[in-house]
C-alpha positions as CSV (number, residue, x, y, z in Angstrom):
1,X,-5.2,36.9,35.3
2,X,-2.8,33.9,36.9
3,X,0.2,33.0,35.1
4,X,0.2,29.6,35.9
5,X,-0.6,27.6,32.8
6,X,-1.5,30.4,30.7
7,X,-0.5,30.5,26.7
8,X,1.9,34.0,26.4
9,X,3.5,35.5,23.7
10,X,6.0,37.9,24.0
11,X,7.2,39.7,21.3
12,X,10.5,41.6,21.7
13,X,11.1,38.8,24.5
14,X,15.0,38.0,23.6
15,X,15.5,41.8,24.2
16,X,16.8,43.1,27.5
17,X,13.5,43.9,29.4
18,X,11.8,41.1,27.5
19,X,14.0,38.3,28.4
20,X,13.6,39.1,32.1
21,X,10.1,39.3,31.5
22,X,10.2,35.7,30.1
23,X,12.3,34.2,32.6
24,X,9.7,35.5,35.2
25,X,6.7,34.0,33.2
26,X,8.7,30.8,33.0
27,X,9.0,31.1,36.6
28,X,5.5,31.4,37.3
29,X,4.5,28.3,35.2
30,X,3.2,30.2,32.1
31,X,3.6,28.2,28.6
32,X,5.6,31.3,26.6
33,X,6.3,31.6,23.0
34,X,8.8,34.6,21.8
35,X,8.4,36.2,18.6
36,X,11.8,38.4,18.4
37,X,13.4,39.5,15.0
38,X,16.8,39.9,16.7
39,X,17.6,43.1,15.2
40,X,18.6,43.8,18.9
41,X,17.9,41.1,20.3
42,X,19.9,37.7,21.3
43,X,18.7,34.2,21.6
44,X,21.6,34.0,24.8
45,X,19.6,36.4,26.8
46,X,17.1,33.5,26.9
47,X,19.6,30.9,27.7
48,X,18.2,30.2,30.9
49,X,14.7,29.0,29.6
50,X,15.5,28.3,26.1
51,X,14.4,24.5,26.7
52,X,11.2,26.0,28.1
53,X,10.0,28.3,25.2
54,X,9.0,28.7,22.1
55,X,11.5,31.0,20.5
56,X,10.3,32.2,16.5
57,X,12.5,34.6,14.6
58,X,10.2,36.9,13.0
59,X,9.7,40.5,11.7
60,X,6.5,42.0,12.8
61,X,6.7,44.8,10.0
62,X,5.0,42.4,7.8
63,X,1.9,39.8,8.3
64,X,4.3,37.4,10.2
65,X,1.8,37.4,13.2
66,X,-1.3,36.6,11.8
67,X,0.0,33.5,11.2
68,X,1.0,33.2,14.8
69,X,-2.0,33.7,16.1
70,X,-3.8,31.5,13.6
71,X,-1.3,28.6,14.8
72,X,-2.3,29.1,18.4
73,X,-4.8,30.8,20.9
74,X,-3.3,32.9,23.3
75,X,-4.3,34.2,27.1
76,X,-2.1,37.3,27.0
77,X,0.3,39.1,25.2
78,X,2.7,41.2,25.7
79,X,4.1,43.6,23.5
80,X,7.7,44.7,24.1
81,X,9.4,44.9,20.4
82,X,10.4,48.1,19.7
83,X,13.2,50.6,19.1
84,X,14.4,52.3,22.6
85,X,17.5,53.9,21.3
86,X,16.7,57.9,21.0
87,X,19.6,58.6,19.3
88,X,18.7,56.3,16.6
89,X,15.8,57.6,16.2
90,X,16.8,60.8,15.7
91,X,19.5,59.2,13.0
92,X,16.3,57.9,11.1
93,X,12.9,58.7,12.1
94,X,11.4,56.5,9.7
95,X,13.4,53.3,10.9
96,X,12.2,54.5,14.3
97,X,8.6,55.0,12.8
98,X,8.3,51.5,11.8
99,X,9.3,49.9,14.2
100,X,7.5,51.6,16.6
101,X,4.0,53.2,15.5
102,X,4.0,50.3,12.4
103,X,4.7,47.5,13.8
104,X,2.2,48.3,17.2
105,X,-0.6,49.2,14.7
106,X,0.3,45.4,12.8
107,X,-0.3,43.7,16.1
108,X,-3.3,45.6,16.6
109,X,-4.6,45.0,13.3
110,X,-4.0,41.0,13.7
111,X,-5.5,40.8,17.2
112,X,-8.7,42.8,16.4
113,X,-9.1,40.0,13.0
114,X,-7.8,36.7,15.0
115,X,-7.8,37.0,18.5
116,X,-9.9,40.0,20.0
117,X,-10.7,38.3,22.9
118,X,-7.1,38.5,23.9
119,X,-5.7,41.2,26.1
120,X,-2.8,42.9,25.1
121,X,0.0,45.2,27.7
122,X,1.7,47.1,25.5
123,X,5.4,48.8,26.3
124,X,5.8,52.7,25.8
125,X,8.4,55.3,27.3
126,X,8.6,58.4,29.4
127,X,9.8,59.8,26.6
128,X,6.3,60.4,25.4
129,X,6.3,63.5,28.1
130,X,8.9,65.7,26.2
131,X,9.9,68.3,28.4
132,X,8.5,68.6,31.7
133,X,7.1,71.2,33.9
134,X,7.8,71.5,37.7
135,X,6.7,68.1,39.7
136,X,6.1,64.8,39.7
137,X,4.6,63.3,35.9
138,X,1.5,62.0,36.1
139,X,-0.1,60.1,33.3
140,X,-2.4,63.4,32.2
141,X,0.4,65.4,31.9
142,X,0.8,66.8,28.7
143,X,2.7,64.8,25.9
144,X,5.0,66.6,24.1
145,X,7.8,64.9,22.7
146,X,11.4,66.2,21.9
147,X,12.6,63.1,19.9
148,X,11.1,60.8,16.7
149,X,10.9,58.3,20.0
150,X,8.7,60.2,22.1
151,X,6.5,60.8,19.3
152,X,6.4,56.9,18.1
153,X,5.7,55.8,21.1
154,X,3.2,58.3,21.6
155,X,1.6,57.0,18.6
156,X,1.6,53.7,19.7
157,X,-0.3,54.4,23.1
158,X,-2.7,56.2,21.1
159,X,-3.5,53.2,19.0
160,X,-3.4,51.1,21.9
161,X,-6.5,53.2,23.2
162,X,-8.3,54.0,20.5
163,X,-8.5,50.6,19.6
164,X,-9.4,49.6,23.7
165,X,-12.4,51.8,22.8
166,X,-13.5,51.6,19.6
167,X,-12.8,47.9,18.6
168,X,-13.5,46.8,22.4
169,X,-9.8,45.2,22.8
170,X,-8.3,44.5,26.0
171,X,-5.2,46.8,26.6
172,X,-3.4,48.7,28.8
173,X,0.0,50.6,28.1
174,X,3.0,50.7,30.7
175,X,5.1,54.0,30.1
176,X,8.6,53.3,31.4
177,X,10.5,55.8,33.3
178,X,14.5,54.8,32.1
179,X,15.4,51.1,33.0
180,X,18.6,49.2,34.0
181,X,20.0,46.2,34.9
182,X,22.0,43.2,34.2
183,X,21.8,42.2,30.0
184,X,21.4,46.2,29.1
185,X,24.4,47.2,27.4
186,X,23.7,50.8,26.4
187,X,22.3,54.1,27.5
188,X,23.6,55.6,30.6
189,X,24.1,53.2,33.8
190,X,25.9,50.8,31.0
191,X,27.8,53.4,29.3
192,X,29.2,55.2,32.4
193,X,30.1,51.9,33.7
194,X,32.0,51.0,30.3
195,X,33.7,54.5,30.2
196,X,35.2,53.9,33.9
197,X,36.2,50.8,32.8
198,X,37.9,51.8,30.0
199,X,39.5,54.9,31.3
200,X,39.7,55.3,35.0
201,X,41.4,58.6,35.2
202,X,38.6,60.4,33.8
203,X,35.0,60.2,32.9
204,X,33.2,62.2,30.6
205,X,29.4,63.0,31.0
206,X,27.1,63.9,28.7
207,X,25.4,67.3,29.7
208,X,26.0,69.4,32.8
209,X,25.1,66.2,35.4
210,X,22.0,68.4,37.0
211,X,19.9,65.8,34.8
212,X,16.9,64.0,36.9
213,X,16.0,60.5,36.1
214,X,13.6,58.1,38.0
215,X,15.5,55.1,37.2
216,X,14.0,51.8,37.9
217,X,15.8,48.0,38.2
218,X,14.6,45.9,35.6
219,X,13.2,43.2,38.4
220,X,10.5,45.9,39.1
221,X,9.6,46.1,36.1
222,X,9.0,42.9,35.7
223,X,6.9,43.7,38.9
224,X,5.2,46.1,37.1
225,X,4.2,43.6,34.2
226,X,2.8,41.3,36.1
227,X,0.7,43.9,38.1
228,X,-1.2,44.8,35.3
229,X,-1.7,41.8,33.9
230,X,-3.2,40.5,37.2
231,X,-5.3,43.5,38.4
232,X,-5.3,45.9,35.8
233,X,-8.8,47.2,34.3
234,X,-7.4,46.5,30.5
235,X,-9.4,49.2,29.0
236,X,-6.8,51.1,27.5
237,X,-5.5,52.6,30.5
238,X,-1.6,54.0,30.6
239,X,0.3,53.3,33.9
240,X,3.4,54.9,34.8
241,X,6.2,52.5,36.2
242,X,9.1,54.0,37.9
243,X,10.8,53.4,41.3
244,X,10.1,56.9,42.5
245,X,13.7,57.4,44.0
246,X,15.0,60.6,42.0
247,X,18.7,60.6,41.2
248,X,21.0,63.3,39.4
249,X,23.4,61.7,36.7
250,X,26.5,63.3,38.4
251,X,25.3,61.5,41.8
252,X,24.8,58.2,39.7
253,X,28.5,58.8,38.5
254,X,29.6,59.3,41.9
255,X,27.6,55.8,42.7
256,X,29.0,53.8,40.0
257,X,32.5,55.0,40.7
258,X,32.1,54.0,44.7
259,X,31.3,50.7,43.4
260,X,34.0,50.2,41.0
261,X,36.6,51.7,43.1
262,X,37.7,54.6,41.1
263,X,38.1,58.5,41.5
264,X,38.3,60.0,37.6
265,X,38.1,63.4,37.3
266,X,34.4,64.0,35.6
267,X,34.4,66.4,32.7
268,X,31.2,67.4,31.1
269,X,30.0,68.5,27.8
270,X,27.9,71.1,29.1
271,X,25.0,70.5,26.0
272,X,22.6,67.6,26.3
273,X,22.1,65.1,23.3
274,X,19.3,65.7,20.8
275,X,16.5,64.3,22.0
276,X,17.3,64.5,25.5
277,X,15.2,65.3,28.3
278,X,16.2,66.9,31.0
279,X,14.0,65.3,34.1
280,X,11.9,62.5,34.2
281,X,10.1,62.0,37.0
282,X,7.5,59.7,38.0
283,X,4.6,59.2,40.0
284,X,3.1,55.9,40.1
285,X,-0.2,56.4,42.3
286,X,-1.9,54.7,39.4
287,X,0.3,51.8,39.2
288,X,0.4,51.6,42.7
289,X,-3.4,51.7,43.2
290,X,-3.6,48.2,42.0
291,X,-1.4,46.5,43.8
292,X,2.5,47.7,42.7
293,X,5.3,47.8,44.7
294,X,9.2,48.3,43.8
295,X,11.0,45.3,44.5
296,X,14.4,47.0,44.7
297,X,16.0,49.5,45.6
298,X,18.4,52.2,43.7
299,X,20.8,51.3,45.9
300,X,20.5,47.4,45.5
301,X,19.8,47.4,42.1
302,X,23.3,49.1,41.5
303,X,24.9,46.9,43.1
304,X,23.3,44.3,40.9
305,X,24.3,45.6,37.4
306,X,27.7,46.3,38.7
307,X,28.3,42.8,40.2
308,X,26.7,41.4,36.8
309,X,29.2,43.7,35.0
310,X,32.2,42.9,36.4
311,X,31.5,39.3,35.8
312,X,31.0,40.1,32.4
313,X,34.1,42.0,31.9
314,X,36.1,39.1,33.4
315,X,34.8,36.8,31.0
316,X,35.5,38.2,28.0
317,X,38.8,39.1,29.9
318,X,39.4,35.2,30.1
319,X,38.0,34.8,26.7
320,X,41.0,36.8,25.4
């Protein structure tokens, strides 16, 4: 499907991977409308197109899209609102629940009543895979989650397919390997960076540092959006999105340290977080079998956050 001119709703789009996602669809021409309850959310991540959107403050727990959909017709949607924080989630499953499982079945529900016709690319997590065996994670691997996350999200695919193939809706499901870049502030890149900052004689690490991510720069997966919304089959499909470049988080210590020009002393806890997982690692032959490519590197895309970092430190430095 082109962009260009095409009716999109975004919901979750003031978040951090929905804003970027918005700013690209702006980019591209697309007429965008945001549904975002701001629980997380800020209406200054979209501060760069907010003359250029439709921004609506809503809660998607309750029947707050029907109406939105009854208002307007839409090419696409995408479906980004969720909870991402693990920790949180194990805090209070339920809260987790709703806003995961509840609030993807909702849109589901109001698309299969108002809209079927209207495709649907749905965000889900790596955290769906639980703990891995030996290799690469490919999308049949088996799903078995450690954390209320994994299994919300897990849920959500599931109605995302079922609902492909029984109600004959137009969806496919993106399962993010961990993201980062500028506008995230939390979960490892961002809190390592914030620790340094804050004490640059020592840096404490969760777990023993052996842990293997697949982390991937928030520009491709923007990339990986727009892929599947272009050229993917939309029949409930699930498509891993990762960068493929496997990283330990004591090397991604080391990294963000080089960059900020610091040598702590790194102390670590030894014992990973509930809910943790101890490698995620991708492969993307799926993904890349319809046209995906990474944009950016590790490398690059370090460099990135910590330049947009730094800027943000100074100007709440200046602010004070």
């Amino acid at each position: 499907m082109e962009i260009q001119g095409r009716s999109i709703l975004v919901t979750g789009g003031a978040g951090f991977i929905g804003s970027h996602l918005v700013e690209e669809l702006v980019r591209h021409g697309a007429n965008v409308t945001v549904v975002d309850n701001f629980s997380t959310g800020y209406a200054s991540n979209l501060a760069a197109v907010d003359a250029r959107i439709e921004l609506r403050e809503l809660d998607l727990l309750g029947v707050a899209l029907h109406h939105v959909l009854l208002e307007k017709s839409y090419h696409l949607i995408f479906h980004v609102a969720a909870n991402a924080n693990v920790p949180m989630s194990v805090g209070n499953p339920r809260m987790d629940f709703e806003k995961n499982a509840v609030v993807t079945l909702n849109l589901l529900e109001a698309v299969r009543e108002i809209a079927p016709q209207t495709p649907i690319i749905h965000t889900s997590s790596a955290a769906v895979y639980g703990r891995a065996s030996t290799g690469f994670m490919r999308e049949d691997h088996p799903t078995v989650p450690v954390s209320p996350y994994g299994v919300s999200k897990l849920a959500s695919e599931c109605y995302m397919t079922v609902y492909s193939q029984l109600y004959g809706l137009r969806a496919a499901t993106l399962r993010l390997f961990p993201v980062y870049g500028p506008r995230l502030r939390k979960q490892v890149v961002y809190d390592l960076m914030q620790k340094v900052q804050e004490n640059p004689h020592e840096l404490f690490i969760q777990g023993d540092g052996k842990q293997e991510r697949d982390f991937n720069h928030i520009a491709n997966v923007v990339e990986a959006y727009l892929t599947v919304a272009r050229d993917g089959q939309l029949n409930g499909e699930i498509y891993n999105v990762a960068a493929e470049e496997t990283i330990t988080i004591h090397d991604l210590a080391q990294m963000i340290c080089e960059r900020l020009k610091v040598t702590p002393r790194f102390v670590y806890s030894g014992d990973a977080r509930p809910g943790d997982m101890q490698r995620l690692i991708a492969d993307t032959s799926q993904l890349k079998n319809i046209g995906y490519s990474p944009l950016v590197s590790f490398a690059d895309g370090l460099d990135n956050t910590v330049a947009w970092f730094r800027e943000e430190i100074s100007l709440k430095s200046a602010a004070c």
